[in-house]
PyMOL Python script that loads the backbone (N, CA, C, O; Angstrom):
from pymol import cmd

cmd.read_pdbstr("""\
ATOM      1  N   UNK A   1     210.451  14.415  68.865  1.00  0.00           N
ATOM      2  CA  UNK A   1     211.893  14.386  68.721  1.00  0.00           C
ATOM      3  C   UNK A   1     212.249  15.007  67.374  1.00  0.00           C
ATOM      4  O   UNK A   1     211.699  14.651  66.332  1.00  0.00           O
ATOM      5  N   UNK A   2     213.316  16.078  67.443  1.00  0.00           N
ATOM      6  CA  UNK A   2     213.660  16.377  66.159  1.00  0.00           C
ATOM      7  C   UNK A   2     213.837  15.457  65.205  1.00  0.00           C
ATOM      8  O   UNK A   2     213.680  14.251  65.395  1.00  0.00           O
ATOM      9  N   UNK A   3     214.261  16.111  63.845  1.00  0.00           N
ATOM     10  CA  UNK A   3     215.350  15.214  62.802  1.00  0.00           C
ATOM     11  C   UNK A   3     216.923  14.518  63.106  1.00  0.00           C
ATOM     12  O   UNK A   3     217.511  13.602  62.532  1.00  0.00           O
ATOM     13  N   UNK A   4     217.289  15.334  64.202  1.00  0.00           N
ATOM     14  CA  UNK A   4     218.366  15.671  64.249  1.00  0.00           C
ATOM     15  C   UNK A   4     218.514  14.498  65.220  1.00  0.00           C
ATOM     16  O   UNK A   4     219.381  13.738  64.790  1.00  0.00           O
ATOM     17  N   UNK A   5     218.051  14.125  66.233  1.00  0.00           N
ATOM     18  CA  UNK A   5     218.148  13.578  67.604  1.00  0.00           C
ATOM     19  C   UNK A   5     217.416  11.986  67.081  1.00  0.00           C
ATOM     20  O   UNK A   5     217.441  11.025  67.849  1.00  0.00           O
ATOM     21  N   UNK A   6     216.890  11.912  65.919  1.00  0.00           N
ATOM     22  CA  UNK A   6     216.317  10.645  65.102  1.00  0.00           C
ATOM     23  C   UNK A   6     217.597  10.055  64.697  1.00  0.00           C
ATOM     24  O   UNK A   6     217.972   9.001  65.212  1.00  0.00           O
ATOM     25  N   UNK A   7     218.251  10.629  63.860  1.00  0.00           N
ATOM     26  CA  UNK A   7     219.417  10.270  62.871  1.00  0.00           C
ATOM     27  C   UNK A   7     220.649  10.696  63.795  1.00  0.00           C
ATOM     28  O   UNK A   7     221.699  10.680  63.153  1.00  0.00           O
ATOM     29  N   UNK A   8     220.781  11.023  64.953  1.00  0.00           N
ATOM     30  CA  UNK A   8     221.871  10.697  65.941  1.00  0.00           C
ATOM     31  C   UNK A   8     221.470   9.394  66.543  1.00  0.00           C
ATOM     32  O   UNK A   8     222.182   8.402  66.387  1.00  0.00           O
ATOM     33  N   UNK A   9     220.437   9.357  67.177  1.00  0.00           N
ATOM     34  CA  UNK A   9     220.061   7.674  67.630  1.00  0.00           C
ATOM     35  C   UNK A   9     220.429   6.804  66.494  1.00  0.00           C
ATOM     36  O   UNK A   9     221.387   6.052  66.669  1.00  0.00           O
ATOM     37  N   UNK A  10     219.869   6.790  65.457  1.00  0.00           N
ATOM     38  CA  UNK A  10     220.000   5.678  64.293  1.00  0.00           C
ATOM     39  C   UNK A  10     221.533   5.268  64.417  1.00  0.00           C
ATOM     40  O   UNK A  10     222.108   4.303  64.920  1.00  0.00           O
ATOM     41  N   UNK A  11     221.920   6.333  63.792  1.00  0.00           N
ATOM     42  CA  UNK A  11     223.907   6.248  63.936  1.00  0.00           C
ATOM     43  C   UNK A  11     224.522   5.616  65.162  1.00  0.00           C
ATOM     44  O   UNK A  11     225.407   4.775  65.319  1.00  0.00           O
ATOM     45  N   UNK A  12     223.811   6.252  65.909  1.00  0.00           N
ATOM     46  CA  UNK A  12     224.568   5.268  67.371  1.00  0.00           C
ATOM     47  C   UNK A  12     223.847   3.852  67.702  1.00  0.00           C
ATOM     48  O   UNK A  12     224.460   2.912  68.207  1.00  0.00           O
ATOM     49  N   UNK A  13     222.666   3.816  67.405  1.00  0.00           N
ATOM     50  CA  UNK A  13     222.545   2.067  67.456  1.00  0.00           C
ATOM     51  C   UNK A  13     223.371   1.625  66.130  1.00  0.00           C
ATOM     52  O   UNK A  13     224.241   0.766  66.277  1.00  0.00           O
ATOM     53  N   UNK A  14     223.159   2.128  64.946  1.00  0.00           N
ATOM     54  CA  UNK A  14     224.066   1.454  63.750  1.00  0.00           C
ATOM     55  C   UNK A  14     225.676   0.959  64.313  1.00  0.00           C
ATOM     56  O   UNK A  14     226.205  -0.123  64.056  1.00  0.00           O
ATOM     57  N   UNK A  15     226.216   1.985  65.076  1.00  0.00           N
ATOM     58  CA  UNK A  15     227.511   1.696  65.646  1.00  0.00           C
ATOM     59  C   UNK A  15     227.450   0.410  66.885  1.00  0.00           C
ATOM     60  O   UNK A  15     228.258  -0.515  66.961  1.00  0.00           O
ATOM     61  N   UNK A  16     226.757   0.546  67.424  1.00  0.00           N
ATOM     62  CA  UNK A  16     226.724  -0.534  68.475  1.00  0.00           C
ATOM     63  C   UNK A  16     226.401  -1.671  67.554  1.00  0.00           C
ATOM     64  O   UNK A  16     227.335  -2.439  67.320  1.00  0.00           O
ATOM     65  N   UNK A  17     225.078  -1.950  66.908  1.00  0.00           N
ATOM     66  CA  UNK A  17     225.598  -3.270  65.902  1.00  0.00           C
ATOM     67  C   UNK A  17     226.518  -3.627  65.260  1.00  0.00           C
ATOM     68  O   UNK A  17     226.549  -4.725  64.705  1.00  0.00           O
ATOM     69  N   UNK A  18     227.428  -2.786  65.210  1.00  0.00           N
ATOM     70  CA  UNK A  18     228.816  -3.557  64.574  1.00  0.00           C
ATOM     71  C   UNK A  18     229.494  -3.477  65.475  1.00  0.00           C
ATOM     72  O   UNK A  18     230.203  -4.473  65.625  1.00  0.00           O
ATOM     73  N   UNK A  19     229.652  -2.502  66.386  1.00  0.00           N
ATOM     74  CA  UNK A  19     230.969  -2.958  67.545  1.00  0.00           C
ATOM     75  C   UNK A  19     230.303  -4.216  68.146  1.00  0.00           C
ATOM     76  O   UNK A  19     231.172  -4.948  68.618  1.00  0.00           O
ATOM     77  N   UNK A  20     229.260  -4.635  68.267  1.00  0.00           N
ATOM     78  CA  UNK A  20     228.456  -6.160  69.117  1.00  0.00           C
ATOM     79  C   UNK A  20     229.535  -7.260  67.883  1.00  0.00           C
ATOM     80  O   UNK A  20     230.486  -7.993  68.154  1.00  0.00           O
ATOM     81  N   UNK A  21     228.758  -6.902  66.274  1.00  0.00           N
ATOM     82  CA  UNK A  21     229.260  -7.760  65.753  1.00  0.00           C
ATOM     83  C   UNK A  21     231.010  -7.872  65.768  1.00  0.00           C
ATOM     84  O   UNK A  21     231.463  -8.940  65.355  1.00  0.00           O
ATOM     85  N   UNK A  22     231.944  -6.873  66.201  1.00  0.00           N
ATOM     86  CA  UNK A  22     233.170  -6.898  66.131  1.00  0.00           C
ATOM     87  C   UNK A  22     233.336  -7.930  67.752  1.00  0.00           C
ATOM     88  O   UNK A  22     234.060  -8.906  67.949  1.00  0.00           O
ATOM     89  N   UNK A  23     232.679  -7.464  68.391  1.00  0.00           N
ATOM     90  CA  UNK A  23     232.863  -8.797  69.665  1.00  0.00           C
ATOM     91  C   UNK A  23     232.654  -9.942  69.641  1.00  0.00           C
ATOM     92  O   UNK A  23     233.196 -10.693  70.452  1.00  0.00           O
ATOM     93  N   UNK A  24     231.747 -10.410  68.635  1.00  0.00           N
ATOM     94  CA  UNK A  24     231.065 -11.607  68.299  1.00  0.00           C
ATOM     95  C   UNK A  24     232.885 -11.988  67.114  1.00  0.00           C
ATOM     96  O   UNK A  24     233.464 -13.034  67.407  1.00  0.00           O
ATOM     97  N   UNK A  25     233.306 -11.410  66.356  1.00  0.00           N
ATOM     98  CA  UNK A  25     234.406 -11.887  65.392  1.00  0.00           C
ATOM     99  C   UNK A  25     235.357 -11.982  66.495  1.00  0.00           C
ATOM    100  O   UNK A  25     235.749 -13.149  66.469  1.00  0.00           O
ATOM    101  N   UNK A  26     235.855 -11.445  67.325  1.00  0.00           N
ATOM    102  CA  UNK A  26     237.077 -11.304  67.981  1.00  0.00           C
ATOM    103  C   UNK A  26     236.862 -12.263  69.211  1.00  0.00           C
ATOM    104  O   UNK A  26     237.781 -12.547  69.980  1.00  0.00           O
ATOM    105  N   UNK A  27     235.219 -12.874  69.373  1.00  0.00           N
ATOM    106  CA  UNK A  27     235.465 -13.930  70.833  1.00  0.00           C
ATOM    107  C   UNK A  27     235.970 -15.448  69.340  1.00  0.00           C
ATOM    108  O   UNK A  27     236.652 -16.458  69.516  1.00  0.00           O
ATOM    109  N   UNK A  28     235.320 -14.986  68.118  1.00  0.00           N
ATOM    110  CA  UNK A  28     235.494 -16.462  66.721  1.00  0.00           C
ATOM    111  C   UNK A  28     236.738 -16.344  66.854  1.00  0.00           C
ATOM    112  O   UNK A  28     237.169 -17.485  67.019  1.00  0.00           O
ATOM    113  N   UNK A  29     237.385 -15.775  66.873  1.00  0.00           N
ATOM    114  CA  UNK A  29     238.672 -15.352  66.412  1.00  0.00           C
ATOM    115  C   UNK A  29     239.579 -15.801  67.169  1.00  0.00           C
ATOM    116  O   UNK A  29     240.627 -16.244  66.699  1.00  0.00           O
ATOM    117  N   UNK A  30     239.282 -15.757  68.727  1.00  0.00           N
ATOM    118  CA  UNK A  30     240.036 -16.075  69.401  1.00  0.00           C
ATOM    119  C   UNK A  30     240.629 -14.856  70.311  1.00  0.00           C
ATOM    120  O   UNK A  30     241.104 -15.160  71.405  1.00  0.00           O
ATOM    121  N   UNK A  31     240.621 -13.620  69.944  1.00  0.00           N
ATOM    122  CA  UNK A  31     241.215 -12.829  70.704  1.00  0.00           C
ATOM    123  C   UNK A  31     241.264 -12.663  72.545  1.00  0.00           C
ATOM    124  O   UNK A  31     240.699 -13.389  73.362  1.00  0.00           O
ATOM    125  N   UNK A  32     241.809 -11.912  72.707  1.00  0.00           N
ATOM    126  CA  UNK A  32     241.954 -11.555  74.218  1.00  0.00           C
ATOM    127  C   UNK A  32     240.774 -11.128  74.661  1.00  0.00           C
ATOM    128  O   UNK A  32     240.093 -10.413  73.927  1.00  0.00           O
ATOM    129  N   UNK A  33     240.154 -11.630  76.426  1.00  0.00           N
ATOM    130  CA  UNK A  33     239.065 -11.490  76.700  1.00  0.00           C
ATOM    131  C   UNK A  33     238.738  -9.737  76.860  1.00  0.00           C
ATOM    132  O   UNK A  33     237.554  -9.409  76.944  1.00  0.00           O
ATOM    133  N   UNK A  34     239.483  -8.983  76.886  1.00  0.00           N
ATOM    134  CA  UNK A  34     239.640  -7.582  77.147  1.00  0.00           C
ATOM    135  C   UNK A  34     239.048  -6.993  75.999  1.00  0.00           C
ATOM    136  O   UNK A  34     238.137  -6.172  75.886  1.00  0.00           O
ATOM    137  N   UNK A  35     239.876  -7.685  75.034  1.00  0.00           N
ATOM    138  CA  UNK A  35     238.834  -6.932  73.377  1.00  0.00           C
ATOM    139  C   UNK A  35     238.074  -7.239  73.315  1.00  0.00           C
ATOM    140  O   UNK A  35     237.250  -6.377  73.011  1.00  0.00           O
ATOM    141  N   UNK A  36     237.575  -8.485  73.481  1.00  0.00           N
ATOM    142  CA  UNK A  36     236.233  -9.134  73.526  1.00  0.00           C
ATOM    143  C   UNK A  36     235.113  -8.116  74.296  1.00  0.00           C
ATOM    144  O   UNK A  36     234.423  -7.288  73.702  1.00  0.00           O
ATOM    145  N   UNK A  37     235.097  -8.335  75.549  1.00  0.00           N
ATOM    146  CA  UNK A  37     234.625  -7.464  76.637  1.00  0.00           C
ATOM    147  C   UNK A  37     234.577  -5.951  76.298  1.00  0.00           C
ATOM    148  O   UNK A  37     233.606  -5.257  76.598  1.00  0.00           O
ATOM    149  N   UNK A  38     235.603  -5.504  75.699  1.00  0.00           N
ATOM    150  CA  UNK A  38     235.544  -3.708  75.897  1.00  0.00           C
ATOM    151  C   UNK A  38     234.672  -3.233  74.419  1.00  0.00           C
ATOM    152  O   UNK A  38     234.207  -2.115  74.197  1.00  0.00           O
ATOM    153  N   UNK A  39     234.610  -4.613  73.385  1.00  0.00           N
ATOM    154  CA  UNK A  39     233.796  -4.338  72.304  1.00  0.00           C
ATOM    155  C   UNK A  39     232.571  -4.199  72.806  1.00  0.00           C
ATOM    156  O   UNK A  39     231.911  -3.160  72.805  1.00  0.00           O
ATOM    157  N   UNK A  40     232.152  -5.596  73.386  1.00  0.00           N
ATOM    158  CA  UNK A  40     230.721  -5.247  74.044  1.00  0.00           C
ATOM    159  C   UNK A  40     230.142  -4.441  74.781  1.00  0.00           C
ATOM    160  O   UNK A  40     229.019  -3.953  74.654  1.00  0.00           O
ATOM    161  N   UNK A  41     231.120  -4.245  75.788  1.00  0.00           N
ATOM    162  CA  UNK A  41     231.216  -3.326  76.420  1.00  0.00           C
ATOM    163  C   UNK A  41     230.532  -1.634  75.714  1.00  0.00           C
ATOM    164  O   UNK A  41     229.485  -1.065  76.021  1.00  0.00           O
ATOM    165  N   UNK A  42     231.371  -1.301  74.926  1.00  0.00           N
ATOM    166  CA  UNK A  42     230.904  -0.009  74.251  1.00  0.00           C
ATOM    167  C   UNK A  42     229.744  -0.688  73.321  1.00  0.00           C
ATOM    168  O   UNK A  42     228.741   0.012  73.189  1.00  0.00           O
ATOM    169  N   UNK A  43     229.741  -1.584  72.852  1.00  0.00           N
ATOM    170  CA  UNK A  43     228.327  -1.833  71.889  1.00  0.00           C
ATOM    171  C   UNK A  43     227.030  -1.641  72.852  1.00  0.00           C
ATOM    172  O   UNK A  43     225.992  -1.105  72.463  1.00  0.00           O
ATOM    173  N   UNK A  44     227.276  -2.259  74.435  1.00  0.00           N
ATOM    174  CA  UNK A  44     226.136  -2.157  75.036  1.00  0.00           C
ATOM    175  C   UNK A  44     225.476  -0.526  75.230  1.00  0.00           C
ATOM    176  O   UNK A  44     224.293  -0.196  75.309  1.00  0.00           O
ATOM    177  N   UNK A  45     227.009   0.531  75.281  1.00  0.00           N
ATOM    178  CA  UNK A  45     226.685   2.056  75.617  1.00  0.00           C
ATOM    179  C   UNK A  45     225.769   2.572  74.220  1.00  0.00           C
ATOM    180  O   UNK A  45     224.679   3.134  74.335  1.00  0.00           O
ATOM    181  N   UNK A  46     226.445   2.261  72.848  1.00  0.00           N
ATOM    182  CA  UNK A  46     225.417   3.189  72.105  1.00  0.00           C
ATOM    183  C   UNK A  46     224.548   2.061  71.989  1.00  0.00           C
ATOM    184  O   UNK A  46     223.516   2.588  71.575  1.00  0.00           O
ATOM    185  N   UNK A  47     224.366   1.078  72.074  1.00  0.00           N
ATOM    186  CA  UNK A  47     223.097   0.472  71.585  1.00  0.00           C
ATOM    187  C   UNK A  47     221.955   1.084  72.899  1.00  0.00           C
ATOM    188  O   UNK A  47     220.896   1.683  72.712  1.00  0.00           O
ATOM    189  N   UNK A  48     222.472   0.767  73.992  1.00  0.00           N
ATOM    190  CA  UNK A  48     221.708   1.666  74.910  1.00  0.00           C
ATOM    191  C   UNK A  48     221.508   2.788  75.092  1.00  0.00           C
ATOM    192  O   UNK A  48     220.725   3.484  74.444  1.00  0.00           O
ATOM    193  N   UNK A  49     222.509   3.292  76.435  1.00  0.00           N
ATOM    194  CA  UNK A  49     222.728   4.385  76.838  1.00  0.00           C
ATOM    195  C   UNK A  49     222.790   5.472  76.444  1.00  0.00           C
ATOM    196  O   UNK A  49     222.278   6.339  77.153  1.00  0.00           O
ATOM    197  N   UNK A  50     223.574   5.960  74.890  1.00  0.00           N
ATOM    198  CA  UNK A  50     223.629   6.911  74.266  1.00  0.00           C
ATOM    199  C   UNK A  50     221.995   7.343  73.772  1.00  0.00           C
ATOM    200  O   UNK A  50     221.718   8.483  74.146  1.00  0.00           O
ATOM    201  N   UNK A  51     220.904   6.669  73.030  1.00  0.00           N
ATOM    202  CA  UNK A  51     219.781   6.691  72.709  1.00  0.00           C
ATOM    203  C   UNK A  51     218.598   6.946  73.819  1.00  0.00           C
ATOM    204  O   UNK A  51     217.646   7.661  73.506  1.00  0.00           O
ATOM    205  N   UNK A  52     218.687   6.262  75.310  1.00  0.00           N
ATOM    206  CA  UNK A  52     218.632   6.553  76.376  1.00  0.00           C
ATOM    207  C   UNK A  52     218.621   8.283  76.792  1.00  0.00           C
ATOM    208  O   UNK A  52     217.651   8.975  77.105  1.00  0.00           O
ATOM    209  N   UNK A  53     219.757   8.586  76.692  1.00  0.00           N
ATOM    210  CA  UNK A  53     220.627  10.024  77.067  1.00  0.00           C
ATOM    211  C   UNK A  53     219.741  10.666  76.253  1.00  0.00           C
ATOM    212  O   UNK A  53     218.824  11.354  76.700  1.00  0.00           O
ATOM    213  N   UNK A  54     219.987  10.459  74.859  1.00  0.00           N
ATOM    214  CA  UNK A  54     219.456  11.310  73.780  1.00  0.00           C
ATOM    215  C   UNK A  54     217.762  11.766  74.027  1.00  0.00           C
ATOM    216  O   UNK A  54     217.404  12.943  73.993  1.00  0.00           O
ATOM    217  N   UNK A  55     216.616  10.363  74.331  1.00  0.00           N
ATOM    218  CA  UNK A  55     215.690  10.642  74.765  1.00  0.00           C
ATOM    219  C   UNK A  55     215.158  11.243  75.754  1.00  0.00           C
ATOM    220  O   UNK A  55     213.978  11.567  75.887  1.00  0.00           O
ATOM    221  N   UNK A  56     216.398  11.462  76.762  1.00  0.00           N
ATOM    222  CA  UNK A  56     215.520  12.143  78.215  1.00  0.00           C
ATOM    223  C   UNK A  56     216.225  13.424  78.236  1.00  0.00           C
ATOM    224  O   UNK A  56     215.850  14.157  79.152  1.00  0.00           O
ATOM    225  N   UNK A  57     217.556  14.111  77.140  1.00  0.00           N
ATOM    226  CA  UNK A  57     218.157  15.042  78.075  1.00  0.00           C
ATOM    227  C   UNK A  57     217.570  16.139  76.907  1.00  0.00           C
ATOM    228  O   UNK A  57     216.993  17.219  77.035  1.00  0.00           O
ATOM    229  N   UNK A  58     218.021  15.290  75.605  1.00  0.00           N
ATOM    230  CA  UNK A  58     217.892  16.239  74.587  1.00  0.00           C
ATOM    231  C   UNK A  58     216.330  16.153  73.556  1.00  0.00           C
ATOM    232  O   UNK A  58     216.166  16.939  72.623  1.00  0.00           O
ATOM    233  N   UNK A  59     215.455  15.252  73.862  1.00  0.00           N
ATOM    234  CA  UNK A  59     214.532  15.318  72.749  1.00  0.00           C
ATOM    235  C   UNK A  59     213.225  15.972  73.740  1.00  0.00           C
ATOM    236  O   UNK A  59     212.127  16.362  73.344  1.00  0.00           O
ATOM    237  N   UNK A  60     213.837  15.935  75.355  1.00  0.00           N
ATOM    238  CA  UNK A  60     212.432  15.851  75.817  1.00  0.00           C
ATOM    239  C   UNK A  60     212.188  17.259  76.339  1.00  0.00           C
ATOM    240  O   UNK A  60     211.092  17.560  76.813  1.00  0.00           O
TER     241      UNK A  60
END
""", "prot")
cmd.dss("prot")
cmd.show_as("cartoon", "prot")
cmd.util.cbc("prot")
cmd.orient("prot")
């Protein structure tokens, strides 16, 4: 895998740990189940999917 496709994964799991942790403040918080949900929601895509993508379309 390049440099390039290393430090795009990193960045996109880095982002999914905080959008997880922004779902985790906003279910404390009290907010609406929609923010709740659509945080995780996208935390689950780059913590996954995006790194996923990255490994099979572009590193391989």
């Amino acid at each position: 895998m390049s440099d390039v496709g290393v430090i795009v994964t990193m960045v996109s799991v880095g982002i999914g740990f905080v959008l997880f942790g922004a779902s985790f403040k906003g279910f404390m918080d009290r907010r609406g189940p929609k923010v709740v949900w659509g945080l995780f929601t996208a935390a689950v895509v780059f913590i996954t999917l995006v790194p996923v993508g990255i490994a099979v379309f572009w590193a391989a």
